[in-house]
FIVEX-786622 format. One record per residue: x, y, z of N, C-alpha, C in turn; residue number from 1. Coordinates in pm, whole numbers. Layout:
<atoms>
X;Y;Z;X;Y;Z;X;Y;Z;NUM
...
</atoms>
This chain:
<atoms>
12074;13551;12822;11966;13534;12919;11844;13471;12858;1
11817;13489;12732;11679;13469;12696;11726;13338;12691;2
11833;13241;12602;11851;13095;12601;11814;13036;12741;3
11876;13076;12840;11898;13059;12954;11752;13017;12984;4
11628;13076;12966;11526;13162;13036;11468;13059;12948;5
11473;12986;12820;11415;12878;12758;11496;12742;12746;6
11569;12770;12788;11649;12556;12840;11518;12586;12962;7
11505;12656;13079;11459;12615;13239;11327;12604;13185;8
11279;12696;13087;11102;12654;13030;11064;12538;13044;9
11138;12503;12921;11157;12363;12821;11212;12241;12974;10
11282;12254;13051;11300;12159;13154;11188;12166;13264;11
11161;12244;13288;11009;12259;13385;10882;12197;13320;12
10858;12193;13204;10747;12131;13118;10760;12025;13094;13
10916;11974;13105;10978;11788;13056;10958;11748;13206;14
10969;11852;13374;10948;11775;13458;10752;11788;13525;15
10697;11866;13457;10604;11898;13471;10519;11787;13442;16
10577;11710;13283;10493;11614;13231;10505;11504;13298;17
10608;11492;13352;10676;11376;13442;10602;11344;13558;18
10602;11463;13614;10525;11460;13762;10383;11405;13737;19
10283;11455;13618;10191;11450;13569;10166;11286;13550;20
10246;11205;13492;10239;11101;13499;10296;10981;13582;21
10352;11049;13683;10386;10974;13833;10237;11030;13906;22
10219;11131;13887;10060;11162;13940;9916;11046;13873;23
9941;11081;13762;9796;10981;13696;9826;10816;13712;24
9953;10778;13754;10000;10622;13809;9923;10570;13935;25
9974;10677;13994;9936;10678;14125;9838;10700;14152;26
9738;10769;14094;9621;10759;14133;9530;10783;13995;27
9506;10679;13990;9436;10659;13869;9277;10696;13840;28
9291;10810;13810;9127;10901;13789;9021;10854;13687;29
9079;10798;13619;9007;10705;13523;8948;10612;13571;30
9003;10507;13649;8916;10437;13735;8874;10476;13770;31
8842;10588;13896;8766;10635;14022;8671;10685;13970;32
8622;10762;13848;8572;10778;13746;8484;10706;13686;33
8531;10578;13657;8455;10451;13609;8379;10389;13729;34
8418;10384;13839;8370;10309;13920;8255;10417;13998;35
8231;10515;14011;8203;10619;14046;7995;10573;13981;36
8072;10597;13850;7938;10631;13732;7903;10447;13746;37
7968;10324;13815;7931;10236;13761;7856;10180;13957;38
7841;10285;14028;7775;10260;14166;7862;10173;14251;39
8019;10188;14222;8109;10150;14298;8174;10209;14334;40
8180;10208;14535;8242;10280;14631;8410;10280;14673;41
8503;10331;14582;8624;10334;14543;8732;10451;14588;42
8734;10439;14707;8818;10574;14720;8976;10599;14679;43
8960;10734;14629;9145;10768;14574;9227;10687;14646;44
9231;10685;14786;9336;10629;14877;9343;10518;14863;45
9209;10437;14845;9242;10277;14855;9327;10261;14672;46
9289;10349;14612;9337;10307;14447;9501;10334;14451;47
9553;10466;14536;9665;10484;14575;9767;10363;14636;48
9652;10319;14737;9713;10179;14837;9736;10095;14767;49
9638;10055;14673;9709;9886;14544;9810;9936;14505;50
9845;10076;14483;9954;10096;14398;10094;10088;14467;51
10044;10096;14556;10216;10103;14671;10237;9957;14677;52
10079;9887;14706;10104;9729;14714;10157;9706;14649;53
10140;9735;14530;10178;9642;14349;10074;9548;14340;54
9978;9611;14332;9816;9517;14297;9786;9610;14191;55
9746;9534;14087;9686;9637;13970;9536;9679;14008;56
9523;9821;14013;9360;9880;14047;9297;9833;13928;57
9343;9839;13799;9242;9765;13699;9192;9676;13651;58
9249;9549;13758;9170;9435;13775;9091;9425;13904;59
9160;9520;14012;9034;9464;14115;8893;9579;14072;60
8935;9657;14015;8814;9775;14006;8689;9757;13899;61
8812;9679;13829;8688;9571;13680;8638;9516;13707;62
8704;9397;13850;8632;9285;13810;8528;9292;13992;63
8597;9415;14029;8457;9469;14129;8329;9491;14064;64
8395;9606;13975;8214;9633;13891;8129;9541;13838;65
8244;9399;13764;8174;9294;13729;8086;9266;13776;66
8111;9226;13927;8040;9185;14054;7927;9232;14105;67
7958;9360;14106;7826;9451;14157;7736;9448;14064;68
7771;9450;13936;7625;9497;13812;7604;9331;13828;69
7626;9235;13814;7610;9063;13851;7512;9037;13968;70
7522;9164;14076;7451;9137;14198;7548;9079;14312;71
7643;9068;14302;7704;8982;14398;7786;9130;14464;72
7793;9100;14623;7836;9187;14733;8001;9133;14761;73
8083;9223;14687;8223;9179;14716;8232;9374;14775;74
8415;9348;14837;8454;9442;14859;8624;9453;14816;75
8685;9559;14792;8805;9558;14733;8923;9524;14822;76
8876;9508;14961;8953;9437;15041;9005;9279;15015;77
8823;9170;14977;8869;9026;14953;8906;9051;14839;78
8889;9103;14727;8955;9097;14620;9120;9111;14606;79
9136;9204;14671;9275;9265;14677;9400;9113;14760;80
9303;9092;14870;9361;8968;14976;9410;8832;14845;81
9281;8827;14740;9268;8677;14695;9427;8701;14574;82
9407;8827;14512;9533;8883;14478;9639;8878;14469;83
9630;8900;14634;9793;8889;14695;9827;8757;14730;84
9752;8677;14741;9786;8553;14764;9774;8489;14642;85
9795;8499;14500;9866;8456;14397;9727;8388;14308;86
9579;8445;14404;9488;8398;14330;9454;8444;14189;87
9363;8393;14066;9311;8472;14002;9172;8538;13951;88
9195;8681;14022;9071;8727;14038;8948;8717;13941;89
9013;8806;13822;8854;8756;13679;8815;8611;13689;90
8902;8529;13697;8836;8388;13693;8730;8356;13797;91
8733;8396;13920;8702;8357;14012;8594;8476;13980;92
8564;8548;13956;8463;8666;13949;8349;8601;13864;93
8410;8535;13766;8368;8469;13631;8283;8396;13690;94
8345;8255;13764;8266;8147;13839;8187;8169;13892;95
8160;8282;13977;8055;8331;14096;7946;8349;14019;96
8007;8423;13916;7851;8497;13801;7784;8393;13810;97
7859;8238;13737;7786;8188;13675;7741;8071;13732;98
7777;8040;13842;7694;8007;14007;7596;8030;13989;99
7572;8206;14009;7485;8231;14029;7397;8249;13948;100
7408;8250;13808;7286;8221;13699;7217;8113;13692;101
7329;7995;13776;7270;7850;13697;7218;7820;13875;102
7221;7898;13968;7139;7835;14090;7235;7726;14105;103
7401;7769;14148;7477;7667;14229;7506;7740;14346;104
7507;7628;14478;7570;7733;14570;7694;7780;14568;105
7751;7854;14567;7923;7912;14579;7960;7984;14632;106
7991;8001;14734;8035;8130;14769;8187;8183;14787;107
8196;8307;14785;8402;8332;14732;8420;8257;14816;108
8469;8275;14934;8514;8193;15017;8550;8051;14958;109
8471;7951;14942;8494;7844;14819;8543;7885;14669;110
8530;7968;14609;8604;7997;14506;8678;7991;14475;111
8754;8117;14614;8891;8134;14586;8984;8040;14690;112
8924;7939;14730;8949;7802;14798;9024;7746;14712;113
8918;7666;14569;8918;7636;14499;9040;7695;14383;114
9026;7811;14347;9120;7875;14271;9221;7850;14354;115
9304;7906;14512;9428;7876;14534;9493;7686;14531;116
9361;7629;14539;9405;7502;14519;9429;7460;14417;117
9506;7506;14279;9502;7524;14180;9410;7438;14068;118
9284;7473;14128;9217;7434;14020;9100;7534;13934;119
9085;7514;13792;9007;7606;13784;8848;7649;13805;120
8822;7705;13864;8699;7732;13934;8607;7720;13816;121
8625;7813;13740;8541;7885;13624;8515;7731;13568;122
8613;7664;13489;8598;7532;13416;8490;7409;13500;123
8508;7428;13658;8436;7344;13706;8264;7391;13757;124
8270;7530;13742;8113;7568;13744;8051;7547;13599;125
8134;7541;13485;8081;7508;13335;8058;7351;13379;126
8167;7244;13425;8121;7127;13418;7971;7063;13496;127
7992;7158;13608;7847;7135;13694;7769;7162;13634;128
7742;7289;13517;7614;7318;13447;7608;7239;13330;129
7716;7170;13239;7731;7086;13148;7803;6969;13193;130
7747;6890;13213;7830;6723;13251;7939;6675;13154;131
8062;6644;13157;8190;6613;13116;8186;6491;13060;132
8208;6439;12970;8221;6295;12916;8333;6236;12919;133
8407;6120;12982;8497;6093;12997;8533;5950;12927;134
8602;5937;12850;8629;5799;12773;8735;5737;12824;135
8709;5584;12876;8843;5517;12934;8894;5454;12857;136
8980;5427;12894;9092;5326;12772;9064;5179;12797;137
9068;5141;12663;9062;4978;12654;9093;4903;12807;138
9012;4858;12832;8992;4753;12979;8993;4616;12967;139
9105;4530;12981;9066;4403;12941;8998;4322;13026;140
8940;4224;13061;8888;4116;13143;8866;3999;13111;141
8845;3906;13196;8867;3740;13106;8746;3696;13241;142
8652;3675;13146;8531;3608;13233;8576;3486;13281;143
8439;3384;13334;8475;3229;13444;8528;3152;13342;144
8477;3160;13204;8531;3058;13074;8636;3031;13030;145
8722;3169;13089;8872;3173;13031;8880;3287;12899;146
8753;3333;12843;8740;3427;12742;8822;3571;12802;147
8898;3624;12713;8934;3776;12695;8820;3860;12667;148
8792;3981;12757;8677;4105;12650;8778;4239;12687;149
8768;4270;12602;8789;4398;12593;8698;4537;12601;150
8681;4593;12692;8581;4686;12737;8627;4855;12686;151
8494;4924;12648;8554;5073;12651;8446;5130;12661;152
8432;5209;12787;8353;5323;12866;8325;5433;12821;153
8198;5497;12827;8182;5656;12834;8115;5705;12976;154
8226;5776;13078;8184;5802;13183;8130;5949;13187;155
8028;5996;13228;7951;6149;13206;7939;6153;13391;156
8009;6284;13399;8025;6286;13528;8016;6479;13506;157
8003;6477;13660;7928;6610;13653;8033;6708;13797;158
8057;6805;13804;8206;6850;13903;8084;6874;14045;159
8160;6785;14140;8102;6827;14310;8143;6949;14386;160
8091;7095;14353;8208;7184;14425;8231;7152;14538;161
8197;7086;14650;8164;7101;14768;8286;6991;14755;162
8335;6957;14664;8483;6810;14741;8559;6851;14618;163
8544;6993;14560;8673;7011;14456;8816;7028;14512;164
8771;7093;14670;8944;7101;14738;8943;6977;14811;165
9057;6875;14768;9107;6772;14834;9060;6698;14764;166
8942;6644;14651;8898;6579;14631;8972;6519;14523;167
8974;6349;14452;9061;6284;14365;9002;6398;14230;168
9085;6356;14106;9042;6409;13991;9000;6273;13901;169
8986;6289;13776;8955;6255;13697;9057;6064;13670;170
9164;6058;13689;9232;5963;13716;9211;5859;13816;171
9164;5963;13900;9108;5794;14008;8963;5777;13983;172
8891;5853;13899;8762;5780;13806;8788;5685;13768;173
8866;5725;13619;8964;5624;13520;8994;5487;13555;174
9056;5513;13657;9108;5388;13756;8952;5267;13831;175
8893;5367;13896;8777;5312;13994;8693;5200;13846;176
8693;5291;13757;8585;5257;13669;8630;5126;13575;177
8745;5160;13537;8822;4992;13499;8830;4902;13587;178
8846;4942;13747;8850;4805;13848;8755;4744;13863;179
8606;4853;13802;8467;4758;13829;8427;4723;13700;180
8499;4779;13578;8471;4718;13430;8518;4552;13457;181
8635;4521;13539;8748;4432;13585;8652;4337;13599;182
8595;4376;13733;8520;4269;13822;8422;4255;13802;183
8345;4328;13708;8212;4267;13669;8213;4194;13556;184
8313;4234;13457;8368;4082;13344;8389;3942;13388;185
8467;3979;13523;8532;3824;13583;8412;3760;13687;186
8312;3828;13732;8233;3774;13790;8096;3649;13708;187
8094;3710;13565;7999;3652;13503;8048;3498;13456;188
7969;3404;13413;8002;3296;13411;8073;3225;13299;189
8015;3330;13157;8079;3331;13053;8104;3437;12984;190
8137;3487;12851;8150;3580;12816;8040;3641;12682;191
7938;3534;12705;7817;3542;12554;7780;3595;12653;192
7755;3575;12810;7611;3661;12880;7648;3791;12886;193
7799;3841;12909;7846;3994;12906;7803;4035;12751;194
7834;3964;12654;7790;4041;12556;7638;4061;12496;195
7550;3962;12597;7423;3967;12512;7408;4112;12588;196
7426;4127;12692;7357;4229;12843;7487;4323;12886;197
7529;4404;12830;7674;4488;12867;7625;4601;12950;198
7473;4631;12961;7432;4701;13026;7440;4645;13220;199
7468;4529;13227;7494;4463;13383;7619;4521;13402;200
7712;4535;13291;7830;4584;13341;7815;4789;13423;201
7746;4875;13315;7719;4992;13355;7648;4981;13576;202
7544;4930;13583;7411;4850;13701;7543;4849;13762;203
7640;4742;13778;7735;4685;13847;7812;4784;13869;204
7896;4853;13788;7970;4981;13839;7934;5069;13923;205
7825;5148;13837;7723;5207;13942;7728;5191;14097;206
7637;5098;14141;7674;5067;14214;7722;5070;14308;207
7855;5038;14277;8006;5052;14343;8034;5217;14404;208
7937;5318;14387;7965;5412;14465;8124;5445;14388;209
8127;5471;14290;8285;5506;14264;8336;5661;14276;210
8259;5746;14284;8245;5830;14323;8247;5919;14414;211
8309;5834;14562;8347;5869;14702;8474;5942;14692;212
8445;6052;14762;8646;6111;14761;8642;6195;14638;213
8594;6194;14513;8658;6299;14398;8548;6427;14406;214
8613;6478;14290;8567;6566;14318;8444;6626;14187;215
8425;6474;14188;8326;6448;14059;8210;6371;14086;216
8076;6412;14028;7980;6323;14082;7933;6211;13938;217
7933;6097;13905;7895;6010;13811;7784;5995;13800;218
7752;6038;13669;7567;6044;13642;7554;5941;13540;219
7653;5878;13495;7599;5788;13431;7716;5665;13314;220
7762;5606;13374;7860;5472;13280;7775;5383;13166;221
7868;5373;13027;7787;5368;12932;7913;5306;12833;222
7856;5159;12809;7988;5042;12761;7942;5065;12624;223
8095;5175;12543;8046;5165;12463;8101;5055;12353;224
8196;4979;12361;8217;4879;12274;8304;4788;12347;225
8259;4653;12354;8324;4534;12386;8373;4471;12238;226
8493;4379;12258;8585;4355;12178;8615;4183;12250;227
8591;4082;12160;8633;3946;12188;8818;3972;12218;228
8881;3932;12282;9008;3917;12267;9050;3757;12269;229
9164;3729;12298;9159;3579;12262;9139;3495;12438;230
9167;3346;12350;9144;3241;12475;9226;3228;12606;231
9211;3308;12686;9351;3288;12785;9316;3187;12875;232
9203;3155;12900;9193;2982;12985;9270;2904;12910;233
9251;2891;12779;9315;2764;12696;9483;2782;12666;234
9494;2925;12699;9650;2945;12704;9702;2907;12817;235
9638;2933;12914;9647;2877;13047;9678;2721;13026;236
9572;2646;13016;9615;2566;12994;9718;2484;12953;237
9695;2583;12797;9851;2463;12683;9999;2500;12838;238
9992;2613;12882;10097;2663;12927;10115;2555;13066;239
10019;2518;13120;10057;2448;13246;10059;2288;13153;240
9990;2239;13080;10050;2112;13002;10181;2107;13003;241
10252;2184;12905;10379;2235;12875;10458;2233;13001;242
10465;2260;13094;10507;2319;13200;10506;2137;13275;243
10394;2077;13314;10346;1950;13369;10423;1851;13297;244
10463;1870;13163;10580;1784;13073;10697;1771;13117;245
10802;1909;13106;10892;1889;13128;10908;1875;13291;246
10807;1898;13359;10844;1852;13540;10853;1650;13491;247
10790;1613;13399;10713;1506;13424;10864;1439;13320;248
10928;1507;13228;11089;1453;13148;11186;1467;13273;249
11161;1598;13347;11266;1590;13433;11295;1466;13554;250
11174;1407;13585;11135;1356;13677;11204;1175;13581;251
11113;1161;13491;11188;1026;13436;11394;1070;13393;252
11428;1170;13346;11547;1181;13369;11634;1187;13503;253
11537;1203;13594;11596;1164;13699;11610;1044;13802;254
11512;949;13713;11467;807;13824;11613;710;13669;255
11611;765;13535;11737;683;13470;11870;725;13508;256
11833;802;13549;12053;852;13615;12053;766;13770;257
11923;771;13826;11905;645;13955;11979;541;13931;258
11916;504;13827;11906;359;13762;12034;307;13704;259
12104;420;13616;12211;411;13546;12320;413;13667;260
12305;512;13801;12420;497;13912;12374;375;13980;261
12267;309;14005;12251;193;14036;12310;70;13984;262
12342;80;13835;12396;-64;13758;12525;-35;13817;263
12611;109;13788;12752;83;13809;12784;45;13958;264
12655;99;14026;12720;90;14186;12716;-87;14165;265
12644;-140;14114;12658;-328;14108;12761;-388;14046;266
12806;-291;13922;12901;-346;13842;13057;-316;13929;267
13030;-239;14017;13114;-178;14156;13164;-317;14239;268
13033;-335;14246;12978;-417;14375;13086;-582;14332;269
13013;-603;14201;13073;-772;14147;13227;-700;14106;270
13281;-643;14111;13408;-619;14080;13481;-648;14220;271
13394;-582;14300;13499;-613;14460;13469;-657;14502;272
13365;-814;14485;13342;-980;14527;13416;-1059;14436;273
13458;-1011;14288;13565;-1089;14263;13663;-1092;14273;274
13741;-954;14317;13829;-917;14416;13869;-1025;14573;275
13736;-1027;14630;13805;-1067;14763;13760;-1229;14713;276
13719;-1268;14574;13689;-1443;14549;13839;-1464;14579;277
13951;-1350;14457;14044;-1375;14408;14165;-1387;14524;278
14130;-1302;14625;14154;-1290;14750;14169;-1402;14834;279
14047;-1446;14863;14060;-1593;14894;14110;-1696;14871;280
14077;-1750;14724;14189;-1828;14623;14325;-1861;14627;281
14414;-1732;14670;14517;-1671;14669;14552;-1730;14855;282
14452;-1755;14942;14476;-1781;15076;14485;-1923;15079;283
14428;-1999;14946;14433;-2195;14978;14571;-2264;15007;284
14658;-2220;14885;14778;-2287;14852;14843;-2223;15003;285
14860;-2123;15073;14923;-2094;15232;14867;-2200;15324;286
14758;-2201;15342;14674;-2337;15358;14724;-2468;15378;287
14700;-2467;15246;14788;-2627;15205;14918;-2644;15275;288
14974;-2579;15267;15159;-2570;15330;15112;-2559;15472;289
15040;-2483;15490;15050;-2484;15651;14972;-2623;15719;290
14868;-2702;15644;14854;-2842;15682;14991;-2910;15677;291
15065;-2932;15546;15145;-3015;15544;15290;-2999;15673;292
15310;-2870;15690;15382;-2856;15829;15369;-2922;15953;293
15226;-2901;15968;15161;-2927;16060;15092;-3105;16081;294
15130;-3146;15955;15083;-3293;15944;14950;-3316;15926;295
14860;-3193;15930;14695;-3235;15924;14686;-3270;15780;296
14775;-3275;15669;14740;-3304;15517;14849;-3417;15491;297
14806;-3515;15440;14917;-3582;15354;14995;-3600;15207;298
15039;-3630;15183;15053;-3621;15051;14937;-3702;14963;299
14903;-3818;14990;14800;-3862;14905;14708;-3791;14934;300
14623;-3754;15043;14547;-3657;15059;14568;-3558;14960;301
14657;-3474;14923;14706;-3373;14838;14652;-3426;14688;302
14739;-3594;14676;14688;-3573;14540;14565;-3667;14490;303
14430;-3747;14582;14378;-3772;14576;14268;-3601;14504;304
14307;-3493;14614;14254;-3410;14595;14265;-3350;14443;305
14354;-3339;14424;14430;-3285;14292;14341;-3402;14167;306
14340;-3557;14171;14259;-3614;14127;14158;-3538;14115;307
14073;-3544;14236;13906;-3522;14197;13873;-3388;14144;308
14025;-3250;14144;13982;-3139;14104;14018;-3155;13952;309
14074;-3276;13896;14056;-3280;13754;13991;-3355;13713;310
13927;-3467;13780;13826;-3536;13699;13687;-3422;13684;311
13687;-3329;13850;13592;-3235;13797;13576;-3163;13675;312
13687;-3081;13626;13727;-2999;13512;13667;-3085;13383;313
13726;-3202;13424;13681;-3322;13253;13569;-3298;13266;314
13493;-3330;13352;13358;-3334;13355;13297;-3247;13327;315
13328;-3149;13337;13280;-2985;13298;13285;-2948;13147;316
13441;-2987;13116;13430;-2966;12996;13401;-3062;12887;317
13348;-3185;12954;13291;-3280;12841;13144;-3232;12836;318
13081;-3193;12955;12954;-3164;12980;12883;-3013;12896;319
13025;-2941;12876;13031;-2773;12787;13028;-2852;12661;320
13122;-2961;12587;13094;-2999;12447;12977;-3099;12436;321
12918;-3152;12508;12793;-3208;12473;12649;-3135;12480;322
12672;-3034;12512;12586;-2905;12569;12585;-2838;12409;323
12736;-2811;12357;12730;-2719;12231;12703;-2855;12078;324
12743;-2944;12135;12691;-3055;12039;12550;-3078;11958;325
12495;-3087;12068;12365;-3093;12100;12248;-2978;12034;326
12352;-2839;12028;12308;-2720;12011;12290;-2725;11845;327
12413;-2786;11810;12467;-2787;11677;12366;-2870;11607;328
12310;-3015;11691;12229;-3096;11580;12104;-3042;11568;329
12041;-2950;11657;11934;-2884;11709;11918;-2790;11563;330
11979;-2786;11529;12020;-2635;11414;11993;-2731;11342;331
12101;-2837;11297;12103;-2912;11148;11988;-2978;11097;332
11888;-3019;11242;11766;-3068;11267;11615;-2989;11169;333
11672;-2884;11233;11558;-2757;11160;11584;-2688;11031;334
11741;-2731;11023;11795;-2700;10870;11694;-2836;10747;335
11754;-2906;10826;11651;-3051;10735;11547;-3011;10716;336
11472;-2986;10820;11323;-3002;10824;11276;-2883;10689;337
11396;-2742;10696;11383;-2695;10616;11351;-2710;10448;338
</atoms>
């Protein structure tokens, strides 16, 4: 009996401690306690209620008190809400503080706007009280001359809460601010006046309002080093020369293949006129026979003809050796004289 009578001790004290700490879970006296002595209105039940939620009481109850000794009027309801909707509370507790030290307007409502829009609140009430410096990357531009510059920015921009939800980030700065580094290089006439005066380039950006839509306000563009790059008018140039050549080879290679199908189409041409000469030629002697049938030719006729077509020939070819005769003393002439 006595064993008996100390196992049920010893198990009543193992469930005793148990209960004890499903009790202090659940309602956590330590907080209510803290919040109590720290002039925050915290009841058991609502500390009970996060716990059924699965909201930790020791972040909304911390970063309540935060709030209240800060001055700021929250209740464990919006806290609990911003919570459950996957916000994060210290951060956003954080931001408000420091709103409100530095005289920004904020109110949760925008905060935790801001925080579910995943951005960080806290980081952008530091940038509003400290302005952000932003360095762009090498920008090239080629002024009216044809000159290359190479541009590089320091943009100091300062966070707009009032357009942090929806508003562009930091990338369509980046962007805005090279398109007017762009166009104020290419607008000038050469590239000595951008470099005497690089401050027209900052004036000119400006300006441009680049700053619409983000969620950043620009206080100030600041060129900090231009860089000659090379001649791209004159590359331009050699490149359309180059280019104006071979249109200008292709163009004569194409008026000699004209030219070259032009000789053969002739050498075409006198091939099939000596064709139909030979043609003809070939039609006399039928001719001839068909006079003599017919009686319109006679025989002396025939060879009177035959006569005069060889005294022609003599004549031709006495007229070819007195021609090369002639050629010959012409030579021996100037050989002498030699």
């Amino acid at each position: 009996m006595e064993i008996t009578d100390s196992v049920f001790v010893l198990f009543a004290a193992f469930a005793a401690v148990i209960l004890l700490f499903i009790f202090l879970y659940f309602v956590p006296i330590n907080l209510w306690i803290t919040a109590i002595f720290s002039n925050v209105r915290v009841g058991i039940g609502e500390l009970i209620g996060m716990r059924i939620r699965k909201v930790p009481p020791s972040i909304i109850v911390n970063s309540l008190i935060t709030a209240t000794k800060a001055g700021l009027q929250l209740t464990t309801n919006e806290l609990e809400t911003h919570y459950l909707a996957g916000g994060n509370v210290p951060n956003v507790i954080r931001a408000l503080i420091s709103a409100d030290k530095a005289n920004i307007t904020l109110s949760f409502k925008q905060a935790t706007a801001i925080d579910l829009a995943g951005r960080d609140v806290f980081e952008a009430v530091q940038i509003s009280v400290n302005p952000k410096v932003i360095n762009t990357p090498n920008v090239a531009a080629v002024a009216a001359d044809g000159i290359q510059l190479i541009a590089k920015a320091r943009v100091t921009v300062r966070a707009n809460i009032a357009q942090l939800v929806g508003g562009a980030g930091e990338e369509t700065i980046l962007a805005r601010v090279g398109e007017g580094i762009v166009t104020s290089i290419g607008s000038a006439q050469n590239h000595k006046s951008v470099l005497e005066n690089p401050d027209k380039i900052s004036k000119l950006v400006l300006e441009r309002g680049l700053d619409a839509g983000t969620a950043f306000e620009i206080l100030s563009i600041d060129i900090a080093d231009i860089d000659v790059g090379t001649n791209i008018g004159a590359k331009l140039q050699i490149d359309q020369a180059s280019a104006d050549l071979k249109v200008a080879e292709a163009k004569a290679e194409e008026r000699r293949a004209m030219a070259v199908a032009l000789e053969q189409e002739m050498k075409a041409k006198s091939v099939e006129m000596r064709a139909k000469v030979i043609e003809a030629e070939a039609e006399v002697p039928k001719a001839i026979s068909e006079a003599f049938r017919t009686g319109k030719l006679g025989v002396m006729d025939y060879y009177r003809m035959e006569n005069i077509k060889s005294d022609t020939d003599m004549r031709s070819s006495i007229a070819g050796s007195d021609s090369s005769s002639s050629g010959d003393s012409t030579k021996n002439k100037g050989g002498d004289k030699k």
